[in-house]
C-alpha positions as CSV (number, residue, x, y, z in Angstrom):
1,X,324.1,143.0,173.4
2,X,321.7,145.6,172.4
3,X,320.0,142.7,170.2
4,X,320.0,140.4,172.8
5,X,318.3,142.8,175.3
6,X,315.5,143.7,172.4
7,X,314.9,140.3,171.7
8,X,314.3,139.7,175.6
9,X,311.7,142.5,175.8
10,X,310.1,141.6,172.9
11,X,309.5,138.1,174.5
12,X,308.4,139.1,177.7
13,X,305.8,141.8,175.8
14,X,304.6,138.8,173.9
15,X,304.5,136.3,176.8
16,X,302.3,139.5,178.4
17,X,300.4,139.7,175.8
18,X,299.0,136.0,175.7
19,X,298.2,135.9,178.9
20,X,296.4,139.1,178.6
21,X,294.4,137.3,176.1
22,X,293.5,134.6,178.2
23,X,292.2,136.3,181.0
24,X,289.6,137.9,178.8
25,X,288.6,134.2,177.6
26,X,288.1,133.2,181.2
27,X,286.6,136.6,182.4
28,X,284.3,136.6,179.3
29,X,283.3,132.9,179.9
30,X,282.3,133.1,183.6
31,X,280.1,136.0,182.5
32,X,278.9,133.6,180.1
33,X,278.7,130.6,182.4
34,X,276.0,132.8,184.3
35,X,274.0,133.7,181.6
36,X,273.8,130.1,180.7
37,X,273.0,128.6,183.2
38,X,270.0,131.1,184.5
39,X,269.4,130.4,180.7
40,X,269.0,126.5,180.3
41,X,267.5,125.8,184.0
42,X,264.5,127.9,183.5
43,X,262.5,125.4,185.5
44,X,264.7,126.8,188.4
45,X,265.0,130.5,187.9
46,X,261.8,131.2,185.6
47,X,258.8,132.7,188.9
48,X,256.8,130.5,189.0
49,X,253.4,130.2,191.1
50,X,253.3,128.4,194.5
51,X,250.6,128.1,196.9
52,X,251.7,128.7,200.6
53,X,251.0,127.4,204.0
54,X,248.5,130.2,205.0
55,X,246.7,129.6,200.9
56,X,248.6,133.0,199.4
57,X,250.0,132.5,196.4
58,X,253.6,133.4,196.0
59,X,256.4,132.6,194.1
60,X,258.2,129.8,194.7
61,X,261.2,129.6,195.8
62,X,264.5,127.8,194.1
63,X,264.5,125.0,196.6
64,X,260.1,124.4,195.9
65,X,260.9,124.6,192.1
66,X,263.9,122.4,192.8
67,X,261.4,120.1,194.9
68,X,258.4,120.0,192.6
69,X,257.6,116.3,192.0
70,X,255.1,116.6,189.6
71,X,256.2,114.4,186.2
72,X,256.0,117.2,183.8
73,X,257.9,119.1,185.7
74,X,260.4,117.1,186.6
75,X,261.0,116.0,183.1
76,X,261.3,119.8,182.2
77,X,263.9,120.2,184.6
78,X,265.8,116.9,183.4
79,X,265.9,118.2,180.1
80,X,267.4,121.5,181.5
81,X,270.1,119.6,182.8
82,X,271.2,117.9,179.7
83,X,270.2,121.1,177.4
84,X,273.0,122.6,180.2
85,X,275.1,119.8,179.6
86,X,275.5,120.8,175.8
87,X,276.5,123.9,176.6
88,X,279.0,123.4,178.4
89,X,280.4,120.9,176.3
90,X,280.1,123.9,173.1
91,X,281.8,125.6,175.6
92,X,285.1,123.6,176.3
93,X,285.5,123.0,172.7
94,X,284.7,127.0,172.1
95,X,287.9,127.2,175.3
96,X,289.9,124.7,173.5
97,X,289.6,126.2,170.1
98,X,290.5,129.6,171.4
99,X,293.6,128.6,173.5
100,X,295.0,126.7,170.1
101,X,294.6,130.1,168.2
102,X,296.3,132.4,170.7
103,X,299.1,129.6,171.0
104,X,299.5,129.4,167.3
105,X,298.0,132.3,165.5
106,X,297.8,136.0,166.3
107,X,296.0,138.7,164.6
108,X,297.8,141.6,162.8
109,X,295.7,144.5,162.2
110,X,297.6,145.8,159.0
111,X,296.4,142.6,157.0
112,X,293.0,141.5,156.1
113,X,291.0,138.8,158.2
114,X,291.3,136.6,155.2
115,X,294.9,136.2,155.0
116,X,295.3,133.4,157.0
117,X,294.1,130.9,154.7
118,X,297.1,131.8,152.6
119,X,299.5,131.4,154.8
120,X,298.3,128.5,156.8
121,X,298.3,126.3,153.7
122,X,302.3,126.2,154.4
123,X,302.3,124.7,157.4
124,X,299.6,121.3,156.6
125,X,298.6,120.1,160.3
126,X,298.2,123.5,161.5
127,X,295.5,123.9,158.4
128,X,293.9,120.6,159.3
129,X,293.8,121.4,162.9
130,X,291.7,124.3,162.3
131,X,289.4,122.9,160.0
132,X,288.7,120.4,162.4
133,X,288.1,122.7,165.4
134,X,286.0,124.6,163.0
135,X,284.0,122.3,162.1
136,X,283.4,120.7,165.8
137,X,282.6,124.0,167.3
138,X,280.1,124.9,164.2
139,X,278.6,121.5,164.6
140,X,278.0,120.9,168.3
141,X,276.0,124.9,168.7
142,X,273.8,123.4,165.6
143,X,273.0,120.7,168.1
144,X,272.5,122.7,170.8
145,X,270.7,125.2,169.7
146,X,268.1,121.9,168.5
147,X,268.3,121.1,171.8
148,X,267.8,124.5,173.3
149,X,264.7,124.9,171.0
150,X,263.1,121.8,172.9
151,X,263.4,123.2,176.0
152,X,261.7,126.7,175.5
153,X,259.1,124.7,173.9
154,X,258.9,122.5,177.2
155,X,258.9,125.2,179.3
156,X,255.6,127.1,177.8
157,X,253.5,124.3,179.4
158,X,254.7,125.2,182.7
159,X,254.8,129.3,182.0
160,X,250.8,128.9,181.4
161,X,250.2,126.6,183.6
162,X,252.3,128.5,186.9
163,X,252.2,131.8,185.5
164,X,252.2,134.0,189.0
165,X,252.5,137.7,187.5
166,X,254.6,139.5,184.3
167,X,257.9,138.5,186.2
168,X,257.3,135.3,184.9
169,X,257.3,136.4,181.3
170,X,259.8,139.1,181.6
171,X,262.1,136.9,183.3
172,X,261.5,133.9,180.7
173,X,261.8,136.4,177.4
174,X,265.0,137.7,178.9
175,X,267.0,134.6,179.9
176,X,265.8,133.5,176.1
177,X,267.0,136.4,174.6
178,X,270.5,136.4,176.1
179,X,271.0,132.4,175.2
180,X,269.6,132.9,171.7
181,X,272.1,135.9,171.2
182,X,275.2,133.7,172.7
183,X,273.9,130.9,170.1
184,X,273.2,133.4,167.2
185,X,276.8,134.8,167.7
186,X,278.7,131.4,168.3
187,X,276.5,129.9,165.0
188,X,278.0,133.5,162.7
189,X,281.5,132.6,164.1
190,X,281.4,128.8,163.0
191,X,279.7,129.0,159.6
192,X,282.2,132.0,158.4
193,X,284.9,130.3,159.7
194,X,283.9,126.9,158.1
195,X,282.7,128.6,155.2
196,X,285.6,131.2,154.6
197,X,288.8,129.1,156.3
198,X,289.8,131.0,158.9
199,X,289.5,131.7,162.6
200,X,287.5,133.7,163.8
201,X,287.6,134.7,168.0
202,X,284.4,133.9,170.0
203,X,285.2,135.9,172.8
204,X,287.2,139.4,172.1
205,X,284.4,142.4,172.2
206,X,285.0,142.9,168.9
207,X,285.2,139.8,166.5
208,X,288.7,139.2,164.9
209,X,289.9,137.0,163.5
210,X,293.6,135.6,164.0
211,X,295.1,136.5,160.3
212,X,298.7,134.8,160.6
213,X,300.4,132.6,162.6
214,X,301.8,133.2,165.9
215,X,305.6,134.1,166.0
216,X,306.2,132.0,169.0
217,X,305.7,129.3,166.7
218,X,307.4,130.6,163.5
219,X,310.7,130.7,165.8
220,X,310.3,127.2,167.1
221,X,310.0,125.7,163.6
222,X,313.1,128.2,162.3
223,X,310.8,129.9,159.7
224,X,310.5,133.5,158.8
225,X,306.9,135.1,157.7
226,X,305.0,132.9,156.1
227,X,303.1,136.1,154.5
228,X,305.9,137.6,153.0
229,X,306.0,134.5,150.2
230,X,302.1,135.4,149.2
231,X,303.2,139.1,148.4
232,X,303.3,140.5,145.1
């Protein structure tokens, strides 16, 4: 009885503990989702120079920047939309990579990152499953950030050309900085965890990476830790 009633806390703990693991994905992504998006439609939420109806120049508001019909502009502002696009395509394969791993890996703190790699070669379509998500995720931020480095480029035409005071820069060099650090840290992630095999998190505050595999799933398939059999 005493077994059974461990065994039941043991599952609710563990049941906690996933879901305490996904609400840091999604509270960590809409974070991210802001960033992003101030980010990529720079055309939008860059100040920008706009002449008013009594000749003062102000800056212009989301709805003129929105509104601006002039070609160059509005091909900017198209290519925000798709550079956006990308992202949030990286970003549904970073959310579907990351809800596989906390359904079939977890991370144990008294092995080394690396250990997964020997214990998910046991268990074949689990191994190719991660290589393939991998490799996806890796993959699709090298084509963003491509795309990403178009649209900065883009943009400079319209920074000298509506430049309206150092708002304009400092609000341009920040909303680059925080993308390029998102991209910098989501490109580390997927070339060490193409390179190396293993899985590396894209969204805990400190980078783990899932070492062994989840026991959820060692108990559905009736197997005991895989670990134990790479042990001297």
């Amino acid at each position: 009885m005493k077994k059974s009633n461990f065994y039941i806390l043991y599952t609710i703990m563990k049941i906690d503990q996933d879901i305490i693991q996904r609400f840091k994905v999604i509270g960590i992504f809409t974070l991210q989702f802001y960033k992003i998006t101030t980010g990529t439609m720079l055309t939008l939420f860059v100040p920008q120079a706009c002449e008013s109806d009594k000749k003062v120049i102000e800056i212009c508001t989301l709805k003129e920047n929105y509104e601006n019909d002039e070609l160059y502009h509005q091909v900017t502002m198209y290519w925000n939309g798709f550079t956006f696009l990308c992202f949030m395509m990286c970003y549904l394969l970073e959310l579907k990579r990351e809800n596989w791993a906390i359904k079939y890996l977890d991370i144990d703190n008294n092995r080394p990152d690396n250990s997964l790699k020997n214990i998910i070669i046991h268990e074949p379509e689990l191994d190719k499953r991660m290589d393939r998500l991998n490799k996806y995720y890796f993959y699709g931020f090298v084509g963003t950030s491509f795309c990403y480095f178009i649209n900065i480029v883009l943009m400079i035409h319209i920074l000298v050309n509506n430049y309206h005071s150092m708002s304009t820069v400092s609000c341009f060099v920040s909303f680059v900085l925080l993308v390029n650090m998102k991209l910098y840290n989501s490109l580390n992630i997927g070339y060490q965890s193409v390179k190396n095999d293993k899985m590396m998190s894209a969204f805990m505050n400190e980078f783990v990476s899932y070492n062994v595999l989840d026991s959820d799933y060692l108990e559905s398939r009736g197997l005991t830790d895989l670990s134990s059999s790479n042990r001297p």
